[in-house]
C-alpha positions as a printed Julia matrix, in Angstrom:
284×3 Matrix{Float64}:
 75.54  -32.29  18.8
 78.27  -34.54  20.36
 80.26  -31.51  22.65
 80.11  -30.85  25.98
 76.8   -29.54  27.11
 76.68  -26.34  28.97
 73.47  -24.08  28.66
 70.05  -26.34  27.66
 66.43  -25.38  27.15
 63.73  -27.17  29.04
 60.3   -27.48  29.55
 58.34  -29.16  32.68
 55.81  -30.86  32.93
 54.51  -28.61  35.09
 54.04  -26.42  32.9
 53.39  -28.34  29.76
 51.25  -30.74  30.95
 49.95  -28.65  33.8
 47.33  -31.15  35.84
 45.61  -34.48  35.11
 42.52  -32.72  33.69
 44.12  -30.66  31.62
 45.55  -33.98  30.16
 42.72  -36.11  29.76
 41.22  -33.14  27.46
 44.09  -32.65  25.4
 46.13  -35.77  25.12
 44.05  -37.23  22.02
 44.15  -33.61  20.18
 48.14  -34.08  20.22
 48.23  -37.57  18.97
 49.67  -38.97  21.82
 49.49  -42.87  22.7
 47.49  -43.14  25.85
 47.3   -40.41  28.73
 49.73  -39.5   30.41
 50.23  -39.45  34.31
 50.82  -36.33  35.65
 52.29  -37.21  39.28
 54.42  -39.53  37.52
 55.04  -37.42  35.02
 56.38  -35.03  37.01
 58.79  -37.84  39.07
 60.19  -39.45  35.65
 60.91  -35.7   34.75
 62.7   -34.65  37.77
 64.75  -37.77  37.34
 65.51  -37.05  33.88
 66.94  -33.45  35.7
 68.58  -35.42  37.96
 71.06  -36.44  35.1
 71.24  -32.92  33.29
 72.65  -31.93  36.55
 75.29  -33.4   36.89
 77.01  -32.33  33.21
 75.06  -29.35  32.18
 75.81  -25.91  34.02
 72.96  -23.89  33.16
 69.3   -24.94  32.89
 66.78  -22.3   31.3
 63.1   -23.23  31.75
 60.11  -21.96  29.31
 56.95  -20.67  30.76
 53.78  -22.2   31.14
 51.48  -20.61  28.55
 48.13  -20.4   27.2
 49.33  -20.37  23.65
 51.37  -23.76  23.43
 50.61  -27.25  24.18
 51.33  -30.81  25.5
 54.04  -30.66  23.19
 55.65  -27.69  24.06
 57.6   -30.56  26.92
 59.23  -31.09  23.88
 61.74  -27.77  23.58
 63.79  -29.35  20.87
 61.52  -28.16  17.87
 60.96  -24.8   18.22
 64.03  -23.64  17.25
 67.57  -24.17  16.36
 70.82  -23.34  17.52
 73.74  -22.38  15.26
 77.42  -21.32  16.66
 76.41  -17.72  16.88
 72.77  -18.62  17.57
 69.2   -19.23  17.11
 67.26  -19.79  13.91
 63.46  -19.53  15.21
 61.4   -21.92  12.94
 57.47  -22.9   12.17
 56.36  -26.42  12.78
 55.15  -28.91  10.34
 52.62  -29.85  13.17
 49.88  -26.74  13.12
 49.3   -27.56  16.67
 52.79  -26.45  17.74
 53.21  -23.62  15.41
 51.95  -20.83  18.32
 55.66  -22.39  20.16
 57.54  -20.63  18.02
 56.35  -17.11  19.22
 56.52  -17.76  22.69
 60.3   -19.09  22.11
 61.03  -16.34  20.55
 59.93  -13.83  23.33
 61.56  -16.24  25.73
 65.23  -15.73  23.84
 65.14  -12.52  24.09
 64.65  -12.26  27.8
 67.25  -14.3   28.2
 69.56  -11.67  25.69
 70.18  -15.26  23.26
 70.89  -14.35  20.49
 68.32  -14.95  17.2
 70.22  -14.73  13.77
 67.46  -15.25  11.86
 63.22  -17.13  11.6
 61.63  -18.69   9.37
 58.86  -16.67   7.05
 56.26  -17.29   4.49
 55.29  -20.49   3.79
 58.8   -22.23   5.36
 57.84  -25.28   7.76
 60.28  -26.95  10.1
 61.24  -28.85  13.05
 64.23  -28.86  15.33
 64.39  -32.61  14.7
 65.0   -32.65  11.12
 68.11  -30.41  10.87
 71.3   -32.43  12.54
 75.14  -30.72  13.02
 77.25  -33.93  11.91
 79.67  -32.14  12.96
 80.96  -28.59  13.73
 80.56  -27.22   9.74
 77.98  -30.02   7.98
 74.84  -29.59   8.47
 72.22  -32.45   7.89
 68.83  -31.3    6.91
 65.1   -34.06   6.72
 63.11  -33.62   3.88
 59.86  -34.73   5.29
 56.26  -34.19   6.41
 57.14  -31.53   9.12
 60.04  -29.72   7.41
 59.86  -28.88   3.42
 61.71  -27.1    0.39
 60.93  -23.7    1.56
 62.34  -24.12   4.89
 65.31  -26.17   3.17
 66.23  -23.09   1.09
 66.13  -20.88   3.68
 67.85  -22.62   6.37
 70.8   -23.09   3.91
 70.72  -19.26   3.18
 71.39  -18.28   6.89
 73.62  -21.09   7.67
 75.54  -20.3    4.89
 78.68  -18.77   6.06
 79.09  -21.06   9.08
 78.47  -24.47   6.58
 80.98  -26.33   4.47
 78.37  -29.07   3.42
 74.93  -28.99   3.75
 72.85  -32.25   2.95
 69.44  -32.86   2.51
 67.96  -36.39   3.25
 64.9   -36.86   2.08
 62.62  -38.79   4.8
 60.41  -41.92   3.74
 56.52  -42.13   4.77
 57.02  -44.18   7.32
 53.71  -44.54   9.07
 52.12  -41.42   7.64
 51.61  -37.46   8.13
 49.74  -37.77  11.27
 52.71  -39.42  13.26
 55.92  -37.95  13.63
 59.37  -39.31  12.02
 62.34  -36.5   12.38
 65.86  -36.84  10.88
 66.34  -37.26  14.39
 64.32  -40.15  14.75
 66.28  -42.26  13.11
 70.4   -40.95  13.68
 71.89  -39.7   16.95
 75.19  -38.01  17.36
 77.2   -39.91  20.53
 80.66  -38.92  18.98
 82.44  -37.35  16.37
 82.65  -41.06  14.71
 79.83  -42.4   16.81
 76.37  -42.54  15.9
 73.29  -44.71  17.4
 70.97  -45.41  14.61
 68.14  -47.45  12.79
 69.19  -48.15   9.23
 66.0   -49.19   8.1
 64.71  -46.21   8.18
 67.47  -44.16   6.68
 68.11  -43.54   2.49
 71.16  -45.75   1.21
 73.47  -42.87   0.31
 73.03  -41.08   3.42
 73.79  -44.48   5.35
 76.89  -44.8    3.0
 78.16  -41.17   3.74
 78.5   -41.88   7.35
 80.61  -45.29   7.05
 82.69  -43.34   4.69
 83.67  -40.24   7.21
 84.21  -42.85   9.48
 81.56  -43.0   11.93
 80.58  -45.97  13.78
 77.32  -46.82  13.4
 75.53  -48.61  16.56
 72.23  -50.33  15.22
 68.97  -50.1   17.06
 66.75  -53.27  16.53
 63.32  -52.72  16.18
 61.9   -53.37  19.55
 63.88  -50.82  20.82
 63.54  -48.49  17.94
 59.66  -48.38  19.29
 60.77  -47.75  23.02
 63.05  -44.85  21.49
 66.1   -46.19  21.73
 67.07  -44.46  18.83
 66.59  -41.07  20.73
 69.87  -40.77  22.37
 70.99  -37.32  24.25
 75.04  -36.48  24.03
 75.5   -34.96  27.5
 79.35  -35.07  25.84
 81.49  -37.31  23.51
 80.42  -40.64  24.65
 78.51  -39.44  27.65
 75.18  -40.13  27.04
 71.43  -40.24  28.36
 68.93  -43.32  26.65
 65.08  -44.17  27.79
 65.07  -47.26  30.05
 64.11  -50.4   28.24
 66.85  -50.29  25.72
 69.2   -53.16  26.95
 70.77  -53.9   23.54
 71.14  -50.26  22.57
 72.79  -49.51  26.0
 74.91  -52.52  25.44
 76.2   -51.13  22.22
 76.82  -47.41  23.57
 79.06  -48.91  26.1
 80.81  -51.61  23.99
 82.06  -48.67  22.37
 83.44  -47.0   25.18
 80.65  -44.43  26.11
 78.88  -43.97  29.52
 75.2   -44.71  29.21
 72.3   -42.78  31.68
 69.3   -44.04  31.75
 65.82  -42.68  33.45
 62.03  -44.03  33.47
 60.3   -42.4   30.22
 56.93  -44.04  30.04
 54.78  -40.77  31.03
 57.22  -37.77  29.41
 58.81  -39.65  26.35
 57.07  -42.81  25.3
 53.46  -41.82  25.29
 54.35  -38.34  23.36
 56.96  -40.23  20.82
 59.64  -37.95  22.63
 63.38  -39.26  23.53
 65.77  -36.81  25.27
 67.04  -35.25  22.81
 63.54  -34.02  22.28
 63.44  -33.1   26.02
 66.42  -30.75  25.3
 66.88  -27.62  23.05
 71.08  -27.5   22.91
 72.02  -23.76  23.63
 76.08  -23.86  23.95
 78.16  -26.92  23.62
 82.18  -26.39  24.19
């Protein structure tokens, strides 16, 4: 979650949030904050581009449809993506559930690979299952991801996963708000990770100091503003939600370049950093 990034998964505004009306009917139905501005939407968004551009070489945008959501901006969840591919999954959020479908069809246009989906009554999100590195696999025991999905996410990743660990996920502020895995750890570096300990379970804390990783704390100001949310673009390249001065401070104390772009409309209102933004295809 720290290589080079070469193929991403996006989702615009355009055709997620798809005009000011649309928003003011649906923004409370997704549990988001306040409503969100389309124009500027759209501007904070192609900004946010802006900065894929100049790392990533290929962009792949999902299609506006009538099936999905506000959320659907948020191409993270949907799915996950392995060495040799994708693993399609269900959402612990109802509302998002239809995504998975339309991902699905979506992949397969593109001739992406699927290795394998989710069935019966297996729930999760992209943003509880985290690569530590290139053969551990970190998996969130929480309100949007449970057992089911647990067991069978560590039957298909099976051959391509030395260690796989669950961490079980605290309440937080409830079932109706969202805390991820990814919420509260993100990947910068091999031996670099920006997180907020509070939030995380002791051993799980322990087991990163002892492989070595660096951990870069996020204070709680700017745990609320997302600064916890950090996109690897590559080792110690990185993209980080204006407003997180400290966080940034950190990131380049340790030696990593830090982007920043204006997320008030497309991350802040929906709870929704840049790693959600993103759905990782191929990293090198």
């Amino acid at each position: 979650m720290y290589g080079p990034l070469k193929h991403v998964i996006v989702k615009h505004p355009n055709d997620a949030f798809r005009s000011q009306s649309h928003l003011a009917r649906e923004w409370q139905t997704f549990n988001y904050l306040a409503e969100p501005n389309f124009e500027e939407a759209i501007n904070e968004y192609d900004r946010f581009i802006d900065i894929l551009n100049k790392h990533v070489e290929q962009i792949d945008y999902l299609p506006q449809s009538d099936d999905v959501g506000l959320d659907s901006l948020y191409a993270h969840d949907p799915v996950k993506f392995t060495p040799v591919g994708a693993i399609i999954l269900k959402s612990g959020k109802e509302l998002r559930q239809p995504e998975a479908a339309v991902y699905k069809q979506f992949l397969k246009e593109k001739g992406i690979p699927i290795i394998g989906e989710l069935t019966g009554d297996a729930v999760s999100d992209g943003g509880d299952i985290v690569w530590l590195d290139e053969r551990t696999l970190v998996v969130g025991r929480g309100y949007r991801t449970n057992d089911e999905a647990i067991r069978q996410l560590k039957e298909m990743t099976a051959h391509m996963v030395d260690e796989f660990i669950v961490v079980q996920l605290p309440h937080d502020l409830g079932e109706a708000e969202c805390l991820h895995l990814m919420s509260f750890i993100s990947m910068v570096d091999r031996d670099l990770a920006v997180v907020h300990s509070r939030l995380m379970p002791v051993f799980f804390r322990q087991l990163l100091i002892n492989r070595g990783i660096q951990l870069i704390e996020v204070p709680n100001e700017e745990y609320d503003k997302l600064g916890c949310n950090v996109l690897a673009l590559a080792p110690r390249v990185c993209v980080l939600p204006i407003g997180n001065d400290y966080t940034k401070e950190q990131l380049e104390n340790a030696g990593a370049t830090v982007y920043e772009y204006k997320g008030d409309e497309i991350s802040v209102l929906g709870t929704g950093g840049p790693t959600c933004l993103t759905c990782p295809v191929v990293r090198t």
